[in-house]
N, C-alpha and C positions, 0 to 999 in steps of 0.2 A: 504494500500500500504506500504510495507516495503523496504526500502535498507537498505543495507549491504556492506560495502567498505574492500575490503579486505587491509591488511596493506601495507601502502606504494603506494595503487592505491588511485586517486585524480577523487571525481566527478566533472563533469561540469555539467552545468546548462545553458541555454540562457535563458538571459532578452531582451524581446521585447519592445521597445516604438516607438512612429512616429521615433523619428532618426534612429532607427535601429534596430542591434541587438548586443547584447553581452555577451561572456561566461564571467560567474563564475565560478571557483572553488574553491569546497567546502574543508573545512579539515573534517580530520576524526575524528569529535566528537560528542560529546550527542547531541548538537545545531545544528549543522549542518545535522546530520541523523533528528532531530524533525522536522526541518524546510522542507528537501527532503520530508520526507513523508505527508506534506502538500500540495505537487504535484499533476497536475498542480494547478497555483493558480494564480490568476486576481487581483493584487492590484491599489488601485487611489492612487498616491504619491503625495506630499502636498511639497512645497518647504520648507524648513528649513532655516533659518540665512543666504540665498543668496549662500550656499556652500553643502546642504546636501539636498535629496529628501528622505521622511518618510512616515512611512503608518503603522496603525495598523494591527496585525495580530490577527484574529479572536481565538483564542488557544493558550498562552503563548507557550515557547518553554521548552524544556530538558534544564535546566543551571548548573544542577547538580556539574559540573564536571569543570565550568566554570571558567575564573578566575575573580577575585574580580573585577579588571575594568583594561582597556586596552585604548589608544587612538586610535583611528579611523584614518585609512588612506588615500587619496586622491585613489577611486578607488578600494577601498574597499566596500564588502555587510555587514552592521555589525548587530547585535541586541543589543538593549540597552530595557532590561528588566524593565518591570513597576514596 
């Protein structure tokens, strides 16, 4: 499965849990195209430090292009590379 986001177009994504649903959108980069073409995909999320839910993903992603580290935002999808 491939995507391709043309420039300046923004995917979304819905995440399902019991509470609901909710879009993400994605940017347009290495990470985020690796991650899209892991679609659809079924994770069990694990609670983190009372503030983040985590989950491995079977296939590291595209980081290539990434930057060195970034802090995470309230509401944000993010990956933090092993």
């Amino acid at each position: 499965m491939a995507f391709n986001l043309v420039a300046g177009e923004q995917m979304q994504i819905i995440l399902k849990n019991k509470n609901g649903e909710f879009v993400v959108v994605l940017d347009d980069t290495k990470v985020a195209r690796s991650f899209a073409a892991l679609l659809p995909l079924v994770l069990n999320l694990s609670d983190y430090d009372g503030h983040e839910k985590v989950s491995r993903l079977k296939t590291p992603l595209d980081i290539s292009e990434a930057p060195r580290g970034a802090d995470g935002k309230k509401g944000e999808l993010s990956y933090f590379a092993p």
